[in-house]
C-alpha positions as CSV (number, residue, x, y, z in Angstrom):
1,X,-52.9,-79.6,67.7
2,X,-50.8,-77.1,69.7
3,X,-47.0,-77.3,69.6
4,X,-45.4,-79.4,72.0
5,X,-44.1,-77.5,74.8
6,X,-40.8,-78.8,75.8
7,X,-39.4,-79.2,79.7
8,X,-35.8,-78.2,80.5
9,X,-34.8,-82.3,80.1
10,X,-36.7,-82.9,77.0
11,X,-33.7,-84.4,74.7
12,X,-32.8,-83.2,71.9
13,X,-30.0,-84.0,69.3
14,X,-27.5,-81.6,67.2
15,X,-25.8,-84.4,64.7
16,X,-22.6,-82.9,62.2
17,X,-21.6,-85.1,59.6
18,X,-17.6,-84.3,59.0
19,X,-17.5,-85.9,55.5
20,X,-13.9,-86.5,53.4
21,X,-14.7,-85.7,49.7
22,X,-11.7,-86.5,48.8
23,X,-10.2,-89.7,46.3
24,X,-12.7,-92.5,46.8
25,X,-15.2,-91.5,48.9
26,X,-17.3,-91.3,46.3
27,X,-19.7,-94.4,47.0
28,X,-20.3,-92.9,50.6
29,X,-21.1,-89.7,49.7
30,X,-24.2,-90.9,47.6
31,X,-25.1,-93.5,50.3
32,X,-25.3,-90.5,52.7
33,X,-27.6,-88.5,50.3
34,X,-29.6,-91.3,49.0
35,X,-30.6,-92.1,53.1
36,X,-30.3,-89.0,55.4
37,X,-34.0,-88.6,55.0
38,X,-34.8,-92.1,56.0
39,X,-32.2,-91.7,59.2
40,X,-34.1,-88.9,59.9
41,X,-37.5,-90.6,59.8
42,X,-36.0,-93.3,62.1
43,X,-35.0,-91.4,64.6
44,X,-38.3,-90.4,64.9
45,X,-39.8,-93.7,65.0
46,X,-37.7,-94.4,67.7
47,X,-40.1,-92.1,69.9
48,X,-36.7,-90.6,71.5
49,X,-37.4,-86.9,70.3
50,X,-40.5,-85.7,70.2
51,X,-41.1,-83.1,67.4
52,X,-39.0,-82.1,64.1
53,X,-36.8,-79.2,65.3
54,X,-35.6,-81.6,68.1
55,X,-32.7,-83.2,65.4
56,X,-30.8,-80.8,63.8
57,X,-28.1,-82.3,61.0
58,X,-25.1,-80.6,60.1
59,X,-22.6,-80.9,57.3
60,X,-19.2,-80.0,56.8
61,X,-17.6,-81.0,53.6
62,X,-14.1,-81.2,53.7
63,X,-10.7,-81.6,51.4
64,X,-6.6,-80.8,52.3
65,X,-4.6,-77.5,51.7
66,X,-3.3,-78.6,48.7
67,X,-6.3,-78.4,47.0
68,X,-7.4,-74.7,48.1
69,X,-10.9,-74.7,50.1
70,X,-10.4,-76.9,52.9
71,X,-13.7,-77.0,54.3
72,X,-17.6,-76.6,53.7
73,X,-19.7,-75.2,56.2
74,X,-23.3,-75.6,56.3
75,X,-25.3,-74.8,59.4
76,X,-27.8,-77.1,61.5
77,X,-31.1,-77.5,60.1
78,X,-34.1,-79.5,60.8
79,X,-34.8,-79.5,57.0
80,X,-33.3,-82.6,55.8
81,X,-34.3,-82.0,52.2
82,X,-31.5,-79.3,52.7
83,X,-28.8,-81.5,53.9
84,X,-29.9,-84.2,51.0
85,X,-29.4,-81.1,48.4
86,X,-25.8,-80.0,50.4
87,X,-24.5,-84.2,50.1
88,X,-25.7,-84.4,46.2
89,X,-23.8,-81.0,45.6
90,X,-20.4,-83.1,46.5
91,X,-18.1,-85.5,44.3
92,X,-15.1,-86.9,45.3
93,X,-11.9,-85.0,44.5
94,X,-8.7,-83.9,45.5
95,X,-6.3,-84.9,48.3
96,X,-2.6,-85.0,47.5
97,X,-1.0,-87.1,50.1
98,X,-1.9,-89.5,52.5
99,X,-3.4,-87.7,55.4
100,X,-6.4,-84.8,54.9
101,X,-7.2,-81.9,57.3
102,X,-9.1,-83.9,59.9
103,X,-7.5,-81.3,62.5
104,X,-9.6,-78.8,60.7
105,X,-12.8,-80.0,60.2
106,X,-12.5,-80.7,64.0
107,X,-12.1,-77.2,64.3
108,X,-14.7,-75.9,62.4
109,X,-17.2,-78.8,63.9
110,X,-16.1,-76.9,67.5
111,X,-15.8,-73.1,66.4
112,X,-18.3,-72.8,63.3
113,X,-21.3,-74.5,64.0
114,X,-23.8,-73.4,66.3
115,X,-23.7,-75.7,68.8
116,X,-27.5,-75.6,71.0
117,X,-26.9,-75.3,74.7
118,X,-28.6,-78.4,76.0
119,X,-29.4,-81.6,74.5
120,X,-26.7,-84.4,72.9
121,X,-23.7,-83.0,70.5
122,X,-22.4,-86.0,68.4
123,X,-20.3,-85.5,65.0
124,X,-19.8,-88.5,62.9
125,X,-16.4,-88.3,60.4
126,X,-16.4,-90.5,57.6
127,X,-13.0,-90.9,56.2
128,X,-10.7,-93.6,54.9
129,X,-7.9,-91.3,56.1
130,X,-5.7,-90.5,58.6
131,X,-5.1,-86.8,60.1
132,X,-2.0,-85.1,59.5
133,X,1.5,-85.1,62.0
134,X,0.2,-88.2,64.0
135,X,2.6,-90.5,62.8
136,X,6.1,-89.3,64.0
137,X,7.4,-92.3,61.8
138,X,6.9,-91.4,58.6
139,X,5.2,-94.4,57.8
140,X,3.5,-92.7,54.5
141,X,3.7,-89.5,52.8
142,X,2.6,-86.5,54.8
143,X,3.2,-82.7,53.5
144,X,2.4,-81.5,57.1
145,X,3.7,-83.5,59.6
146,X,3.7,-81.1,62.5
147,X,-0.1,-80.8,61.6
148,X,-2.5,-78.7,59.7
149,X,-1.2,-75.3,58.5
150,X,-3.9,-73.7,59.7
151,X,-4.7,-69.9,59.5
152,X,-5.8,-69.5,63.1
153,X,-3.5,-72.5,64.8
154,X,-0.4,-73.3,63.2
155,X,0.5,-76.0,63.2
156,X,-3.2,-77.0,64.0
157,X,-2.8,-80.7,65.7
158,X,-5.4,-83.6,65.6
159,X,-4.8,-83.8,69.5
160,X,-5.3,-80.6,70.6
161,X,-9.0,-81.1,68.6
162,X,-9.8,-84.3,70.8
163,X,-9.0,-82.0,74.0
164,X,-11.6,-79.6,72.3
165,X,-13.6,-81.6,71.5
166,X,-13.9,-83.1,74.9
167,X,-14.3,-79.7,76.1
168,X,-17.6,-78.6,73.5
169,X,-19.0,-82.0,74.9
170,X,-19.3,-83.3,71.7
171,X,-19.0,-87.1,70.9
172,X,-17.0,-88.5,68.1
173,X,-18.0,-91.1,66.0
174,X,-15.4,-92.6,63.9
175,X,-16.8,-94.4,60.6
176,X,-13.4,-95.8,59.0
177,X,-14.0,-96.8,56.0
178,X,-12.4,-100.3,54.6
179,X,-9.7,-101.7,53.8
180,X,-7.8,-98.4,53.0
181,X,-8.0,-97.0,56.6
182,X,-6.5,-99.8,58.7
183,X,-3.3,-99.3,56.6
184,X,-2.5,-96.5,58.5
185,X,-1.7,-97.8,62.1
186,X,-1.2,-94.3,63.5
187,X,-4.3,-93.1,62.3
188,X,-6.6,-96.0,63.3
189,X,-5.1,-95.8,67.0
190,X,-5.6,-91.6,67.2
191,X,-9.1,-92.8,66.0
192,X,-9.8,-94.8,68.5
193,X,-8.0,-92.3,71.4
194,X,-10.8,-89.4,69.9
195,X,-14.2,-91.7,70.0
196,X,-12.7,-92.7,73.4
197,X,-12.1,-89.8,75.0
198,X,-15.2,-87.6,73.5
199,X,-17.6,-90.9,74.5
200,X,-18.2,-92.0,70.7
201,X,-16.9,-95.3,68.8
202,X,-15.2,-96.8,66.2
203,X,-16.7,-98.6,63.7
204,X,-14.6,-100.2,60.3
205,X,-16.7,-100.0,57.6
206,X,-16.4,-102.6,55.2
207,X,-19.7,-102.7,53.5
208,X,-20.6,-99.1,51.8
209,X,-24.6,-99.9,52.0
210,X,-24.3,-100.1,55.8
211,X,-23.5,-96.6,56.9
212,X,-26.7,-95.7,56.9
213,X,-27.2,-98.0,60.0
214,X,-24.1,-97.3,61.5
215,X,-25.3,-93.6,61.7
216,X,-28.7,-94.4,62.7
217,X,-26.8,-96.3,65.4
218,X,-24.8,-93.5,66.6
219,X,-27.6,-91.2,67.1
220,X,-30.3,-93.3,68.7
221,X,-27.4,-94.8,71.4
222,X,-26.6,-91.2,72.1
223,X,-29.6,-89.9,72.6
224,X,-30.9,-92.6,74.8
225,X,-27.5,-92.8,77.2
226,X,-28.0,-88.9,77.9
227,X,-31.6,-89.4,78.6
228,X,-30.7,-92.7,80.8
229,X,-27.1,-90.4,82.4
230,X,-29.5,-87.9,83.6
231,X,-32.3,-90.2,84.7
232,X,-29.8,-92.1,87.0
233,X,-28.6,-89.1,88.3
234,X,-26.9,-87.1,85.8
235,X,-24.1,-84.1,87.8
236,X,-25.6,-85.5,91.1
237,X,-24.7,-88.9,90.5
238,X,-20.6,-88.8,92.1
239,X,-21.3,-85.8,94.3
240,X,-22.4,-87.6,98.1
241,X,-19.1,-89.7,97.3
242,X,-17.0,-86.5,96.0
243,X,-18.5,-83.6,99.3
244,X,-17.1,-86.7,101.6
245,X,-13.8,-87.0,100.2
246,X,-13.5,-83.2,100.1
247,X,-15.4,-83.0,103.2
248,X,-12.7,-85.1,104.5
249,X,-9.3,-83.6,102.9
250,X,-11.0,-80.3,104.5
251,X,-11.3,-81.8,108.1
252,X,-7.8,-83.6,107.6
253,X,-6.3,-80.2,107.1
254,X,-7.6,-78.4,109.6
255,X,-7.1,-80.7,112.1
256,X,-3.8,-82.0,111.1
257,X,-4.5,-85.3,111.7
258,X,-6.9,-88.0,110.3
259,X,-10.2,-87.8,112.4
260,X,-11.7,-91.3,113.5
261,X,-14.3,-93.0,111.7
262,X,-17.0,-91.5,113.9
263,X,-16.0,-88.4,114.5
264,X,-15.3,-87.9,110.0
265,X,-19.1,-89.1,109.9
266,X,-20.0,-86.6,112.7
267,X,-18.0,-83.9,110.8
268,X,-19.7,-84.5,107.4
269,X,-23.4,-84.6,108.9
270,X,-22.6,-81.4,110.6
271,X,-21.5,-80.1,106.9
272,X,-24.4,-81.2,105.2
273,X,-26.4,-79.5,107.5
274,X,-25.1,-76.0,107.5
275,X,-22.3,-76.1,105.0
276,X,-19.7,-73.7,105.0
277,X,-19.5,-71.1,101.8
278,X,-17.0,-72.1,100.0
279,X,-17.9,-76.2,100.3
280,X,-18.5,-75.8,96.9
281,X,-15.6,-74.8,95.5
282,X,-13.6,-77.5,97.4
283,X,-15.9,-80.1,96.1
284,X,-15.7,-78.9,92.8
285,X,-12.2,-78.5,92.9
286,X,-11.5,-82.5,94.5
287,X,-14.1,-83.7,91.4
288,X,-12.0,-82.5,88.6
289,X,-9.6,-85.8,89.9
290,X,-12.6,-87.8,89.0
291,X,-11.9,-90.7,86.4
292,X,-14.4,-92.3,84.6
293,X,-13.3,-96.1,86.2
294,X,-15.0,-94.3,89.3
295,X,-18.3,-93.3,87.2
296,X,-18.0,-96.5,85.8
297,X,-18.3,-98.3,89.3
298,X,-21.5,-95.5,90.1
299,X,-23.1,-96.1,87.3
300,X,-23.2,-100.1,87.7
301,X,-24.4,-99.6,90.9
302,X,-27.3,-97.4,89.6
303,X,-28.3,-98.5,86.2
304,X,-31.3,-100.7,86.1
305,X,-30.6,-104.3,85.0
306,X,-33.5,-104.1,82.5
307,X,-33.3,-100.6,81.1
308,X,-32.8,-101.2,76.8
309,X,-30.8,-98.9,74.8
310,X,-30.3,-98.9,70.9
311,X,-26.8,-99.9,69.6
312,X,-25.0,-101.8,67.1
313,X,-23.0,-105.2,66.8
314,X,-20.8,-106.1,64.1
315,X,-18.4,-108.9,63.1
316,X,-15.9,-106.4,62.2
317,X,-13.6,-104.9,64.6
318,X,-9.8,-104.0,65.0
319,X,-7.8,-106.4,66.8
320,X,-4.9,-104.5,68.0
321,X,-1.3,-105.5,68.9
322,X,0.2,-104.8,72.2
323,X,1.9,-101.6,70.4
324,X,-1.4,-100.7,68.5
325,X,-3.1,-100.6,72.4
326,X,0.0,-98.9,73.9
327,X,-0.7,-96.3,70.7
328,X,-4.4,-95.8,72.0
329,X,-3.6,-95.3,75.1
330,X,-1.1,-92.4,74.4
331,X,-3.7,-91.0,72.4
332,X,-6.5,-90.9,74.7
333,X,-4.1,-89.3,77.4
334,X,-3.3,-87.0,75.0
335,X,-7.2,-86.1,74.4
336,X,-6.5,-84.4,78.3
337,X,-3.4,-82.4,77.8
338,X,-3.6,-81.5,73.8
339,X,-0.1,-82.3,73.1
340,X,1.3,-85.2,70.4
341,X,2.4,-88.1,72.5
342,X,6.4,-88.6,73.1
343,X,6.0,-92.4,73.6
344,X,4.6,-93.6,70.7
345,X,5.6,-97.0,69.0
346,X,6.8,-97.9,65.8
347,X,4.9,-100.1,64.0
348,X,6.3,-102.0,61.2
349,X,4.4,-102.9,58.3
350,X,4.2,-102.2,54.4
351,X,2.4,-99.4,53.2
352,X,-0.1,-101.7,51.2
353,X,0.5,-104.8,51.9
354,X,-0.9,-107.0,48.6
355,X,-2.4,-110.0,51.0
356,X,-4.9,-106.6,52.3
357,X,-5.8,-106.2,48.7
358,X,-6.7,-110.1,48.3
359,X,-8.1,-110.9,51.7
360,X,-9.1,-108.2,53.9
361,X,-8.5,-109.0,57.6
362,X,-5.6,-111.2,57.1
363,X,-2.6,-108.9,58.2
364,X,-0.8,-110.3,60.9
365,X,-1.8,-108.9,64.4
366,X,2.1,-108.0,65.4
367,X,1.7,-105.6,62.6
368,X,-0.1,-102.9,64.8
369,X,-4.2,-103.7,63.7
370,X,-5.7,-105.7,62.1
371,X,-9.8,-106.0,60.6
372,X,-11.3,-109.7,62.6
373,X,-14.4,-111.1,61.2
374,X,-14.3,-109.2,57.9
375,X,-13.1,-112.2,55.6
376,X,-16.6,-113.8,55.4
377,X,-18.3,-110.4,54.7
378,X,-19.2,-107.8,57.1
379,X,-22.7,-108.0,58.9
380,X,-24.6,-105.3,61.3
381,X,-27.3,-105.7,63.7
382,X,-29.0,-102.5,64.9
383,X,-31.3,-103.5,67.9
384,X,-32.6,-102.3,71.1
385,X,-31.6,-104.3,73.8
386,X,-29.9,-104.6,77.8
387,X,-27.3,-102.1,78.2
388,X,-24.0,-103.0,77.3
389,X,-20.4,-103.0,79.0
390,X,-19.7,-100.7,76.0
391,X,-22.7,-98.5,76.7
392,X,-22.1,-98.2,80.4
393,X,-18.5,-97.2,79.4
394,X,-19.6,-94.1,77.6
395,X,-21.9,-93.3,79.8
396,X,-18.7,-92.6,82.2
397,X,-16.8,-91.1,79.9
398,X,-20.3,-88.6,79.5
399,X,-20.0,-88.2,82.9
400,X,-16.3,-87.0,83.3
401,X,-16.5,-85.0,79.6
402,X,-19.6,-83.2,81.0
403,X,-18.8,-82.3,84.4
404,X,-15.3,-83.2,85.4
């Protein structure tokens, strides 16, 4: 059989596993060897890419500066006997203090790997820690609390990486693993500011023998909300709304006064008949205001009511206080100018509090976040289905993080 040709919008999928091999990370290490091949394999099933070299899976391995080699770089391939043979060559060691060099891996993920053109760029970090100089309150131990002392950036900080991130158009998936993350109420809100602002998600892990799914989960959802963003109209899908509001800011100027109603719509047929040369740049330049509650609004408008997409639910989720949201807002607006936020909230809470330990989920929702649902055991359905408010949601943010 001859080789499938592909088209220009064939999808395709460049996956990076950011994996913390530090302290007890052990368990999800192996569950990560053990499957990757049978992720792999259901990907395929799914029918969403078509032949082998259309997934490429990436690993970086990575530690903190106290214990020497930060990181572990190896390359996409579409080989995943090789990234089986990279996870088993891995135990869990090292770290120091609370935080590890999440900053850097970010890094790397953005400036080491090579990154194909086209087609969907997701990275999934697996930690049970937070990054360093995110919590200006000193809430636990941190040796670098301006950020990572990096050789390139110094200090190197974990919101300068979302803005990069954002800018690579790569997607962040969050998996935070149980109960030791949610201690850290700084670190679960930055979290949830990255996933939010790159279009990826948060999910609390609980349940070791459930990554797997929560992986597959990631990459099937991905795949199939780039396929459906460009199907529904992909960079075209704001611009009629965007060359009339710059159309009109053009027309306001020049005339100095707002134009009626007819005479605007008179003006902007004109325009879109024999445009001037530099309409372009105007539009352009009016569409980086866009915000993704506008794409949001396109999109509901557009999307069919009975297009399915693959996702996952879960019982377990954060439940945030009022601070913990303000935190995750602060965080995602700081994903736009790469700065630490000035106006973050203390949250006050013991470092490991020993009703955690004996019932997870039970910490008081005034004390930043909490884990809901996670006292009865955590369960996971992965299913295709309607698309979701959540789905539609990164499908904005997709928008705006691609073209804005």
């Amino acid at each position: 059989m001859a080789p499938h040709q592909h088209g220009a919008n064939d999808p395709i999928l460049d996956l990076v596993f950011l994996l913390d091999v530090t302290g007890s990370m052990q368990p999800y290490i192996k569950m990560a060897e053990e499957k990757i091949e049978f992720i792999a394999q259901q990907i395929f099933d799914s029918k969403l890419l078509v032949d082998q070299e259309d997934l490429r899976v990436g690993l970086i391995a990575y530690r903190d500066y106290v214990d020497g080699n930060v990181t572990y770089v190896h390359q996409f391939t579409s080989d995943m006997s090789k990234v089986r043979a990279w996870l088993a060559s891995y135990s869990a060691t090292g770290g120091g203090d609370a935080p590890e060099a999440v900053a850097t891996v970010l890094y790397d993920a953005v400036e080491k790997m090579n990154w194909r053109p086209t087609g969907a760029r997701i990275a999934v970090l697996i930690t049970d820690a937070p990054p360093h100089g995110v919590d200006p309150f000193n809430s636990y131990r941190d040796d670098y609390p301006n950020g990572d002392p990096h050789p390139v950036i110094n200090p190197l900080k974990a919101t300068y990486m979302t803005k990069k991130m954002v800018e690579e158009k790569i997607a962040v998936f969050v998996v935070q693993c149980e109960p030791s993350m949610t201690t850290y109420k700084l670190g679960v809100a930055y979290y949830k500011g990255l996933a939010t602002k790159t279009a990826g998600r948060v999910f609390a892990l609980t349940k070791v023998e459930l990554l797997p799914d929560a992986i597959l989960a990631y990459a099937l959802e991905t795949v199939k909300l780039k396929t459906l963003h460009r199907e529904l109209g992909g960079k075209d899908m704001l611009l009629p709304t965007h060359k009339n509001f710059a159309i009109s800011q053009r027309f306001l100027a020049l005339a100095g006064a707002p134009p009626s109603e007819s005479a605007k719509q008179d003006m902007v047929a004109k325009l879109y008949e024999d445009p001037p040369d530099d309409c372009d740049d105007v539009i352009q330049e009016i569409a980086k205001t866009h915000t993704p509650e506008s794409a949001l609004a396109d999109l509901k408008s557009k999307y069919v009511k009975d297009v399915k997409c693959w996702g996952i639910t879960t019982n377990v989720d954060h439940d945030f206080s009022a601070e913990g949201k303000h935190n995750v807002q602060q965080f995602i607006l700081a994903g736009t100018t790469g700065s630490m936020p000035s106006a973050l909230k203390k949250v006050n809470f013991p470092y490991h509090p020993s009703s955690w330990v004996a019932n997870i989920g039970v910490l008081a929702k005034d004390t930043g976040t909490s884990l809901v649902g996670a006292t009865s055991g955590q369960n996971l359905t992965l299913s295709e289905g309607p698309l979701k408010d959540g789905q539609i949601k990164r499908m904005a943010h997709l928008y705006v993080n691609t073209y804005a």
